[in-house]
N, CA, C and O of each residue as an XYZ file, in Angstrom:
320
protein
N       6.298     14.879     -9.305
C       5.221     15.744     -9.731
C       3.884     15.081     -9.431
O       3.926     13.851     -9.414
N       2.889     15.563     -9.229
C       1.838     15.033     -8.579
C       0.321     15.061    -10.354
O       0.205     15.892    -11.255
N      -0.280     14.082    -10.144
C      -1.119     14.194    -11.513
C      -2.223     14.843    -10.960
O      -2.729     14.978     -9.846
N      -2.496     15.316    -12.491
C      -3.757     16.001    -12.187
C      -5.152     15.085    -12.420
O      -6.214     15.693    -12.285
N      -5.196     13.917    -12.700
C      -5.662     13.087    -13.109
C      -6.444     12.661    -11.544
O      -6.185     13.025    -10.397
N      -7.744     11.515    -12.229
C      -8.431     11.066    -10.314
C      -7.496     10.188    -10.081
O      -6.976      9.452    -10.920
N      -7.209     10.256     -8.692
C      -6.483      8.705     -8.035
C      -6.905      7.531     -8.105
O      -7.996      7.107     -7.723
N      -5.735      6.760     -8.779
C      -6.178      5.125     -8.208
C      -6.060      4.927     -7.345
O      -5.417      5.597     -6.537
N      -6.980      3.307     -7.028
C      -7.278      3.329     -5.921
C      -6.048      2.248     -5.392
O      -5.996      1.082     -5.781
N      -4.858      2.993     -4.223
C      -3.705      2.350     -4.065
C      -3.947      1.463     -2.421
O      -3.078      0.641     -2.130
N      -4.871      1.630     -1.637
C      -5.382      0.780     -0.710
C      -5.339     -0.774     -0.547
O      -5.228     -1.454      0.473
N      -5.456     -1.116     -1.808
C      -5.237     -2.731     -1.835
C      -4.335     -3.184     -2.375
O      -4.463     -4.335     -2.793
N      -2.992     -2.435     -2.599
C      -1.965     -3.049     -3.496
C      -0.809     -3.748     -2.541
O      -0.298     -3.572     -1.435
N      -0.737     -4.483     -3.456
C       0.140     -5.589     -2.458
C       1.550     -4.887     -1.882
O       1.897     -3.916     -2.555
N       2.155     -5.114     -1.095
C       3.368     -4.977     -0.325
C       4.396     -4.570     -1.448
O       4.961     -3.500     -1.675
N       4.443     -5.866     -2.107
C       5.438     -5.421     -3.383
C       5.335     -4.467     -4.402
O       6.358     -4.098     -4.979
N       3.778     -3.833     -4.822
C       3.733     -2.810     -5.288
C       3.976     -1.774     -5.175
O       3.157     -1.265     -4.410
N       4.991     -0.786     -5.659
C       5.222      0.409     -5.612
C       4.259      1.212     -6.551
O       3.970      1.268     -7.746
N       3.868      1.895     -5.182
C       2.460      3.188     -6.498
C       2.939      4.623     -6.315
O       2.861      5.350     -5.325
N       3.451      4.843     -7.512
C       4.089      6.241     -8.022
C       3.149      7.030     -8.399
O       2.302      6.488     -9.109
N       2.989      8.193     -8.159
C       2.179      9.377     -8.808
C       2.956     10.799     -9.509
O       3.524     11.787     -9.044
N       2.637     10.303    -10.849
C       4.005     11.214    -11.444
C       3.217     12.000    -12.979
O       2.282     11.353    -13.448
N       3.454     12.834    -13.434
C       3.527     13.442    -14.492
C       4.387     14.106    -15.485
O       5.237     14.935    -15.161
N       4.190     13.785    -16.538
C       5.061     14.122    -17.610
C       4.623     14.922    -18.827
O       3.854     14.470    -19.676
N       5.198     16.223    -18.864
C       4.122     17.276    -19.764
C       4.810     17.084    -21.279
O       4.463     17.846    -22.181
N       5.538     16.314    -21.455
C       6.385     16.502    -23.381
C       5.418     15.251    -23.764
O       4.550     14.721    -23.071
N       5.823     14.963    -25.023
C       5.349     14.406    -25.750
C       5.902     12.876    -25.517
O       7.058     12.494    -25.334
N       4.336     11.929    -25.607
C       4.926     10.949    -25.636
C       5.008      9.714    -26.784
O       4.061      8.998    -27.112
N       6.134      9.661    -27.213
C       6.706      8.693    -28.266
C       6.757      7.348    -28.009
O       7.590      7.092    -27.139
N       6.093      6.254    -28.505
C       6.591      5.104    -28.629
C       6.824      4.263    -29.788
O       6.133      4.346    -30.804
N       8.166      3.138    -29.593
C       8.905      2.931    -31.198
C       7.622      1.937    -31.842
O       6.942      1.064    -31.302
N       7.624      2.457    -33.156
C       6.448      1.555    -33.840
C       5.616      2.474    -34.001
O       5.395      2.935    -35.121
N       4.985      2.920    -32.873
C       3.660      3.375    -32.795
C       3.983      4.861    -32.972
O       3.032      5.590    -33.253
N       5.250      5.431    -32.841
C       5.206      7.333    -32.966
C       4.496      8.138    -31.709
O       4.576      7.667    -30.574
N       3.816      9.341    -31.962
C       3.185     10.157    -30.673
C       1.664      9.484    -30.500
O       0.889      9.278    -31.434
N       1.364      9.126    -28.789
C       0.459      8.783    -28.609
C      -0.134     10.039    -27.853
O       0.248     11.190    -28.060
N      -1.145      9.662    -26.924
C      -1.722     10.428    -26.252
C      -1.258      9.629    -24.839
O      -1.073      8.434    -24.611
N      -1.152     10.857    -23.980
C      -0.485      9.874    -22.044
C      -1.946      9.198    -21.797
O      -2.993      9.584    -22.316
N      -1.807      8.192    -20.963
C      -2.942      7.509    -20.240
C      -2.487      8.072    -19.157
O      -1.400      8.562    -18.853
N      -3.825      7.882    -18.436
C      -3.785      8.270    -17.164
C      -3.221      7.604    -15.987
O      -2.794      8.201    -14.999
N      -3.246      6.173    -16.166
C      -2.162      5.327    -15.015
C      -1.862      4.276    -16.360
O      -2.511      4.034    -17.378
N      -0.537      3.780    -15.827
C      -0.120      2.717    -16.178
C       0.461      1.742    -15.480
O       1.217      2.348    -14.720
N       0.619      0.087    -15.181
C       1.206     -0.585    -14.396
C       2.353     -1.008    -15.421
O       2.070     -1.353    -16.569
N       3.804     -0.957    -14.894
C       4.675     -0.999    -15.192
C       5.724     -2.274    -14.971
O       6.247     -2.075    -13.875
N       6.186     -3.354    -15.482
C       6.894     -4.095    -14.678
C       8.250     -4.643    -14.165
O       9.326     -4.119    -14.452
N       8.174     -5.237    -13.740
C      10.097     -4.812    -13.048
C      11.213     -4.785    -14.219
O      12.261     -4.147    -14.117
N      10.757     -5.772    -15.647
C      11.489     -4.979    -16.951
C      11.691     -3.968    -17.506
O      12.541     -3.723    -18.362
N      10.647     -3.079    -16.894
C      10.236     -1.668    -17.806
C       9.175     -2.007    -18.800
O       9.295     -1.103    -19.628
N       8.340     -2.677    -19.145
C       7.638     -2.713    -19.966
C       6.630     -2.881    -19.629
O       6.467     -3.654    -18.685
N       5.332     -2.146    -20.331
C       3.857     -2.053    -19.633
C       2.865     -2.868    -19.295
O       1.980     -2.556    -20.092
N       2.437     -3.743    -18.595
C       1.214     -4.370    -18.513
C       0.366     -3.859    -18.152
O      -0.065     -4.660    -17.323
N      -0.053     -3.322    -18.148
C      -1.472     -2.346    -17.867
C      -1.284     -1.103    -18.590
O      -0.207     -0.573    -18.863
N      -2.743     -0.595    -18.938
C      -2.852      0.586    -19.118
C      -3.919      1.111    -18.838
O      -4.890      0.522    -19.312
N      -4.202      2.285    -18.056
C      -5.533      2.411    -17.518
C      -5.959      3.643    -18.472
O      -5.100      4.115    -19.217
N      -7.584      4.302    -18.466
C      -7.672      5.282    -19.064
C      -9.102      5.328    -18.326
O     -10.056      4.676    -18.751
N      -9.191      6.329    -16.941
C     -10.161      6.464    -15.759
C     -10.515      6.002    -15.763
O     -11.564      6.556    -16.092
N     -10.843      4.592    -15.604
C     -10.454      3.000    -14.542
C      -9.981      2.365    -14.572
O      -9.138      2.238    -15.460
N     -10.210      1.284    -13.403
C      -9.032      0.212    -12.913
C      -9.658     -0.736    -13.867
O      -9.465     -1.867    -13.422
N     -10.541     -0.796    -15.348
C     -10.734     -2.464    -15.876
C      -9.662     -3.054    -16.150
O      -8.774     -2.636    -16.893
N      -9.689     -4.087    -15.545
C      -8.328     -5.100    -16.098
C      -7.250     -5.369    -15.111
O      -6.634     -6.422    -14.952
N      -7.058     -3.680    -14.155
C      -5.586     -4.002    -13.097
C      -5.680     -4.884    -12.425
O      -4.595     -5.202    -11.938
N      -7.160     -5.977    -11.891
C      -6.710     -7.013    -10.934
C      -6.071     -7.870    -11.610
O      -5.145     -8.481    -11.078
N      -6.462     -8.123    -13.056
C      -5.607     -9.506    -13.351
C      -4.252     -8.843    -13.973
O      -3.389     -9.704    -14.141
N      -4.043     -8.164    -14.172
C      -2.933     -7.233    -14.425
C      -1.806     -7.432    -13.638
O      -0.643     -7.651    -13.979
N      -2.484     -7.288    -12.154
C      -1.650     -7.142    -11.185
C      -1.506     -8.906    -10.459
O      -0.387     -9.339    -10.186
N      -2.264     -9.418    -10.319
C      -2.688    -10.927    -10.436
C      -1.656    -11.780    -11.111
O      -0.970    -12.671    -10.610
N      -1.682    -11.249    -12.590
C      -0.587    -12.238    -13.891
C       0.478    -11.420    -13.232
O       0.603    -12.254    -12.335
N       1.038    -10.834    -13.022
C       2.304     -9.984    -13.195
C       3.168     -9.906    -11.870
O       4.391     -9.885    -11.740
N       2.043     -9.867    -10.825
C       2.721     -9.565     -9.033
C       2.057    -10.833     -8.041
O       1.961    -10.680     -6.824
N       1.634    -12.047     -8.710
C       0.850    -13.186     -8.271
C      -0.456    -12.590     -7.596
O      -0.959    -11.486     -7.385
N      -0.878    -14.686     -7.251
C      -2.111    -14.233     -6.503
C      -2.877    -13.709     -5.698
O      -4.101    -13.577     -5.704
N      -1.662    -13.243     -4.599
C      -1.868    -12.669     -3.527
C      -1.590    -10.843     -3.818
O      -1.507     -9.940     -2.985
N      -1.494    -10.786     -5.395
C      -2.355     -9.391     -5.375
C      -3.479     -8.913     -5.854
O      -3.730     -7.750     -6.171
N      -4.403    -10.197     -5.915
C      -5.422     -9.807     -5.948
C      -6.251     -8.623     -4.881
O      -6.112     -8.682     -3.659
N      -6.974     -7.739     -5.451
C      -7.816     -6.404     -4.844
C      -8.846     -6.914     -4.230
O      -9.273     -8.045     -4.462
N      -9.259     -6.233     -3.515
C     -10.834     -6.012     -2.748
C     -11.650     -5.556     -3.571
O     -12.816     -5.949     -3.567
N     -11.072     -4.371     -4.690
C     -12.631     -3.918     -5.453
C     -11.705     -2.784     -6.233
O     -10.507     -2.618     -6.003
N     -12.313     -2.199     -6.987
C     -11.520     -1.298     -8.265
C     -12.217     -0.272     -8.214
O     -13.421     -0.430     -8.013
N     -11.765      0.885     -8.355
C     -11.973      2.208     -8.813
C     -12.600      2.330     -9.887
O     -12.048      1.824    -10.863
N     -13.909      3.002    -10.108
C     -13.862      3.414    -11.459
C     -13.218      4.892    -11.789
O     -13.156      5.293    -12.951
């Protein structure tokens, strides 16, 4: 499914990154926390569990992606 949301910016992501563009219209539940509201991107990691969370911009995904997919995924520059 394609978001209706603005695109990140997927130009500088490293080789190993897979960038999905997906949407999900039910409700979303998480344990602890109950119904949240969806963010608009999230970086996800090869456990399933979130390191990033964006909400229309990239603050944070370089080191996000940096701590999580090394140094050599560091970006050129971020989306707002």
């Amino acid at each position: 499914m394609q978001s209706d949301g603005p695109p990140t910016d997927s130009g500088h992501l490293p080789e190993r990154v897979d960038y999905v563009r997906a949407r999900y219209d039910g409700a979303w539940e998480l344990p602890l926390l109950g119904e949240v509201v969806a963010p608009s991107a999230v970086l996800v990691r090869p456990d399933g569990h979130v390191a990033w969370v964006g909400e229309g911009s990239t603050d944070g995904l370089d080191a996000a992606l940096a701590k999580w997919c090394g140094t050599a995924a560091g970006r050129a520059g971020t989306v707002a």
